[in-house]
Legacy VTK file of the C-alpha trace (Angstrom):
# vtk DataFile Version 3.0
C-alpha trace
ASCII
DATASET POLYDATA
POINTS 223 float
203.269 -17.253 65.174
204.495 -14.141 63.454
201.298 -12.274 62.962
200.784 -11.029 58.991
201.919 -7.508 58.279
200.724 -5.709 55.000
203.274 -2.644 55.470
207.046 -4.337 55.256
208.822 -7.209 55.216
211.051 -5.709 57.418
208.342 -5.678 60.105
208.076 -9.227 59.990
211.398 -9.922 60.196
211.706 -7.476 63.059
209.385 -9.827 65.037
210.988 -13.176 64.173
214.142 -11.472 65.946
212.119 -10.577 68.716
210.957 -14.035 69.331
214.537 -14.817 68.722
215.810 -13.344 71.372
213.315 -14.331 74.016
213.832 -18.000 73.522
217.432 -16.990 73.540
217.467 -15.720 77.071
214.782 -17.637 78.892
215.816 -21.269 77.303
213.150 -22.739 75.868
213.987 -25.534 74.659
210.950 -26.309 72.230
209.425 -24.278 69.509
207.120 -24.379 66.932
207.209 -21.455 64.255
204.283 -21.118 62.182
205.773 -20.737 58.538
204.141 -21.347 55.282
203.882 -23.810 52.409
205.850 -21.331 49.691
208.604 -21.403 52.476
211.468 -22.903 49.874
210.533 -19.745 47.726
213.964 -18.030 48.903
212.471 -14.605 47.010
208.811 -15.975 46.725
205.440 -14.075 46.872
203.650 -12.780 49.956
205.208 -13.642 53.185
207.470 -16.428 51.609
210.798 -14.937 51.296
210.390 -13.311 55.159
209.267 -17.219 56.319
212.614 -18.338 54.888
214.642 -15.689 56.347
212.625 -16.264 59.911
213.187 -19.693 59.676
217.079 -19.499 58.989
217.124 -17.138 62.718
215.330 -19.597 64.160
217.396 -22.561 63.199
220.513 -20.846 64.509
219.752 -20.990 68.064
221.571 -23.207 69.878
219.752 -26.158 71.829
216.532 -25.272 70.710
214.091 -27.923 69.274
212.382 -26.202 66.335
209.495 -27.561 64.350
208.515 -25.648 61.605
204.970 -25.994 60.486
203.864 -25.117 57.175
200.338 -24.874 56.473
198.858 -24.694 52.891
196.463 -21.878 52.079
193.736 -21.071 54.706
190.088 -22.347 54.351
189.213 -19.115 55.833
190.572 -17.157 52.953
186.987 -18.234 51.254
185.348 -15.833 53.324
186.376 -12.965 52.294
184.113 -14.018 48.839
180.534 -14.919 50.489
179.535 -11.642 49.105
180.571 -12.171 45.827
178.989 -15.828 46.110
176.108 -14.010 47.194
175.489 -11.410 44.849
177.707 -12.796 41.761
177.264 -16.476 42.161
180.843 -17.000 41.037
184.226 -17.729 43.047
187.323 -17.477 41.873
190.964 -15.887 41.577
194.143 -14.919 39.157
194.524 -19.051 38.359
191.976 -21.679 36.600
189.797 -23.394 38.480
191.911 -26.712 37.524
194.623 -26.125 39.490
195.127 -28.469 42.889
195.253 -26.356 45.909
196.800 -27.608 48.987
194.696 -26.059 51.753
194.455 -26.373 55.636
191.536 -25.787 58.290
193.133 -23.336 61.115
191.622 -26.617 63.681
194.035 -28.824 62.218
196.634 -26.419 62.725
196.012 -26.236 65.914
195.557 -29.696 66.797
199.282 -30.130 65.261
200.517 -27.397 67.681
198.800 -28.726 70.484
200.417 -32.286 70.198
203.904 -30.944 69.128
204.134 -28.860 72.486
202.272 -31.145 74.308
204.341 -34.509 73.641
207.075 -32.752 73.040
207.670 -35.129 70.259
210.349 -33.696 67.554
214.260 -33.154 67.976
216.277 -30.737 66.819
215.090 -28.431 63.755
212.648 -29.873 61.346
210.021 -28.886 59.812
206.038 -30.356 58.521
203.462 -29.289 55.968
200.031 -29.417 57.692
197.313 -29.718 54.998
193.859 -30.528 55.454
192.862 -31.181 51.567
193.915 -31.344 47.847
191.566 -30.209 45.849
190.708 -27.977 42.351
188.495 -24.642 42.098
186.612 -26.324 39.922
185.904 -28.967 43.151
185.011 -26.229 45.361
182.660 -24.681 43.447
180.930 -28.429 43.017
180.895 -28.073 46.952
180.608 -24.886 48.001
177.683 -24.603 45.163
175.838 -27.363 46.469
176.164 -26.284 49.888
175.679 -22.564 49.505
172.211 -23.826 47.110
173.639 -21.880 44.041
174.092 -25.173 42.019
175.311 -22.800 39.433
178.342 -21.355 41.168
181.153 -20.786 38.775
184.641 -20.734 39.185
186.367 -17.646 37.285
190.164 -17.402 36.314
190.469 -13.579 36.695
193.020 -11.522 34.732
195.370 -10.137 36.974
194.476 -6.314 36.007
191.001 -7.178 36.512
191.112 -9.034 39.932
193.929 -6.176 41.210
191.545 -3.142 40.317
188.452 -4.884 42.148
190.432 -5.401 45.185
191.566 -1.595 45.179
188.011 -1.264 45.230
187.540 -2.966 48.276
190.027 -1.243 50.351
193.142 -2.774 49.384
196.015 -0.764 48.812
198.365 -1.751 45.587
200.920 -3.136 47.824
198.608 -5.378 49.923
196.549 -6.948 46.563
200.179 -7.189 44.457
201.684 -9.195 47.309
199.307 -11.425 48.951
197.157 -11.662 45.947
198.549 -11.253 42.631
201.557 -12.341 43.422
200.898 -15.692 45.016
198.248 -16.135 42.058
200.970 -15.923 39.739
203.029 -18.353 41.182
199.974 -20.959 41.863
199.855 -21.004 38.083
202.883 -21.360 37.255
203.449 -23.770 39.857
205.978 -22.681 41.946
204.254 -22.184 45.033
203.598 -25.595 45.938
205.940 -27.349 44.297
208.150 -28.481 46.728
204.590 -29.893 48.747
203.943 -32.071 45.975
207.342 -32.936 44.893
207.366 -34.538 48.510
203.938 -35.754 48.685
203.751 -35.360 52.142
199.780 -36.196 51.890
196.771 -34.707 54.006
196.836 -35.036 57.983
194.904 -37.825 59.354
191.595 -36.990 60.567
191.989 -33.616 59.242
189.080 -31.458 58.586
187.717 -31.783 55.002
186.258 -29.146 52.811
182.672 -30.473 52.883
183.386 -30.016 56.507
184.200 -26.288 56.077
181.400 -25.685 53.377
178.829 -26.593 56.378
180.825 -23.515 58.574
180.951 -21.336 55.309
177.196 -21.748 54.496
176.258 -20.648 58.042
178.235 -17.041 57.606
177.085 -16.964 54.046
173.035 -16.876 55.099
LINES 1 224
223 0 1 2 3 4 5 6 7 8 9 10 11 12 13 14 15 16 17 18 19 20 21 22 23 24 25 26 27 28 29 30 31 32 33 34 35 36 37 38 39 40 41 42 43 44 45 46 47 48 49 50 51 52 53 54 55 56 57 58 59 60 61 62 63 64 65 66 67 68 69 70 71 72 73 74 75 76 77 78 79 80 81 82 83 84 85 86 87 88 89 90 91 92 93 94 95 96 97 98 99 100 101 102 103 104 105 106 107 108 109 110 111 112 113 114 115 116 117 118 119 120 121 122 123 124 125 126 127 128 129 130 131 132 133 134 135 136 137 138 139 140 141 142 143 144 145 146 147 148 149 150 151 152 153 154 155 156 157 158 159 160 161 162 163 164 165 166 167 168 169 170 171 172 173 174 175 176 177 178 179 180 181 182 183 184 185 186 187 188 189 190 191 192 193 194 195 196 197 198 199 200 201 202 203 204 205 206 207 208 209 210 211 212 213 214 215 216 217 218 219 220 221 222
């Protein structure tokens, strides 16, 4: 896993090399690379256009099995909200609250990691979404709301001024809410961030951990 960087690109890619490298000259002879969902996005938002370039220097190791693994976007990313769930009573982000998500639970990623490495069960270099649940803002808000007991949580489609200057008010520096929040936004709307996820239909894991699951976690950080 390439940890997230909010300064360059060229950090990231920095560290992909390094991890390059070390399988390189102490043969391992499995991997799995934690990419991302928007991975096809050659000069996508957020970390997309580093995954692809990461990806490409991992496949080019010789005789080393490489799974990808791309996740959708992280159930956790709803915590960063509870206080405006608290206060606010409303959710939301630069995109309507109709829009399917593809999301994943950071268990299920695991779990999918755990059983690649451990069975050692793919060949050559491939790669696998790992998503937990499809589902709408408009859903979440149904769940979360009933969860949270704010049966009148509302899901708000943010303009992308709006949303940008409130997370400069929270700390964020213009590169940091432009590229992993904006950005992706953007391209959720206009659906190019999952497209190639859904033009596949590669479905939800089996046994994976559903948001009604994570709206029990959420409600116990929330109060």
């Amino acid at each position: 896993m390439i940890p997230p960087s909010y300064k360059t690109a060229r950090e990231i890619i920095k560290v992909g090399s390094g991890y390059v490298r070390a399988i390189i000259e102490n043969n391992i002879p499995y991997v799995v690379n934690l990419s991302g969902i928007d991975v096809h996005l050659v000069d996508g938002p957020g970390p997309a256009r580093v995954n692809f370039k990461n990806e490409k220097e991992f496949n080019s190791i010789q005789g080393t099995n490489v799974l990808h693994l791309c996740p959708g976007l992280f159930y956790s990313h709803f915590y960063g909200a509870a206080d405006m769930i608290r206060q606010q009573h409303i959710i939301g982000n630069n995109f309507g609250g109709n829009i399917i998500l593809a999301l994943s639970h950071s268990h299920d990623i695991a779990q999918v990691i755990f059983e690649a490495l451990h069975n050692n069960n793919f060949i050559g270099k491939s790669s696998a979404y790992v998503v937990s649940t499809e589902i709408t803002g408009y859903e979440i808000t149904n769940i979360l709301g009933r969860d949270t007991k704010f049966p009148d949580l509302k899901w708000i489609e943010f303009p992308d001024q709006v949303l940008s200057e409130n997370l400069l008010k929270q700390g964020m520096t213009p590169k940091m809410a432009n590229t992993y929040i904006i950005d992706i936004g953007i391209t959720l709307r206009n659906g190019g961030l999952l497209e190639d996820y859904f033009k596949g239909k590669k479905g939800i894991l089996a046994g994976a951990s559903s948001f009604e699951k994570f709206a029990e976690e959420f409600t116990v950080i929330l109060f």
